[in-house]
C-alpha positions in Angstrom: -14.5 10.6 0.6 -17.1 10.1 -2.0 -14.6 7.8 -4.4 -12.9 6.1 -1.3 -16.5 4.8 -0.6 -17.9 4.1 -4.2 -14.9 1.9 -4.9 -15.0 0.2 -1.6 -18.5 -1.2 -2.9 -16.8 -2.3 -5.8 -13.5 -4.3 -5.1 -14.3 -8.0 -4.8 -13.6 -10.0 -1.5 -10.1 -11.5 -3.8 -9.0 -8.0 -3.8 -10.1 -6.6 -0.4 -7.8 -9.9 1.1 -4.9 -8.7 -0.7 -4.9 -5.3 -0.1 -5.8 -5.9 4.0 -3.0 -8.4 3.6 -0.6 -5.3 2.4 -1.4 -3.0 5.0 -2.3 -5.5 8.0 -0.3 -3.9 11.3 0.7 -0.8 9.6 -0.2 2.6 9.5 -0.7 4.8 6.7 2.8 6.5 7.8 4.6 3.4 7.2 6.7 2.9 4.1 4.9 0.4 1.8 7.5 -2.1 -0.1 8.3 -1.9 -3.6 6.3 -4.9 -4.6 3.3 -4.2 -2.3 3.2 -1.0 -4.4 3.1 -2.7 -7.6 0.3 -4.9 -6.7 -1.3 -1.6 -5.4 -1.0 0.2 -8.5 -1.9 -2.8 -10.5 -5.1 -2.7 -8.4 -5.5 1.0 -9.0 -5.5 0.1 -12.9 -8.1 -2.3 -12.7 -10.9 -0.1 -10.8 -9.7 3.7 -11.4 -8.2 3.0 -15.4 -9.6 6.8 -16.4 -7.0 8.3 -13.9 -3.7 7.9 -14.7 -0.6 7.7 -12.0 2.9 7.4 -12.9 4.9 5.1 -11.0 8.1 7.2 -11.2 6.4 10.3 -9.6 6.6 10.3 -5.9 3.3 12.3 -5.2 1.6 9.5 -7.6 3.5 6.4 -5.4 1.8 8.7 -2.2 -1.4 9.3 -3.6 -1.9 5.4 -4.6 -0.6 4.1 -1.4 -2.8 6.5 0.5 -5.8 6.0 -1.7 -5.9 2.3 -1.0 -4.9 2.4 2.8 -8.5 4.2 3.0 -10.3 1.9 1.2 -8.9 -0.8 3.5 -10.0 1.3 6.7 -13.6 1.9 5.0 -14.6 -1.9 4.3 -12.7 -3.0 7.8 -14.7 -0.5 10.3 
């Protein structure tokens, strides 16, 4: 995934430690808690701002979740 990768170049090391913290010994089947998800969308704010998700819209919570559990694989392979 193009985006996957150019954001991957982009978070900073603070970020990439908090979001391999969030999704260290899970899979991307596993329900995320509700506060892991904040910080998640929080994070998808700060780099992806143009693109809006709404936190109350369950494909958005997916989408988020998933979005970030692939950036995590990208910089960690």
């Amino acid at each position: 995934m193009k985006v996957v990768d150019e954001i991957s170049k982009l978070v900073t090391e603070k970020d990439k430690e908090i979001i391999s913290d969030i999704f260290l010994g899970r899979n991307s089947e596993a329900e995320t808690p509700k506060e892991d998800l904040k910080v998640l969308f929080n994070l998808w704010v700060k780099y992806m701002p143009r693109y809006k998700q709404n936190w109350g819209c369950g494909s958005c919570r997916n989408l988020v979740n998933n979005f970030w559990y692939k950036v995590n694989e990208t910089y960690n392979n």
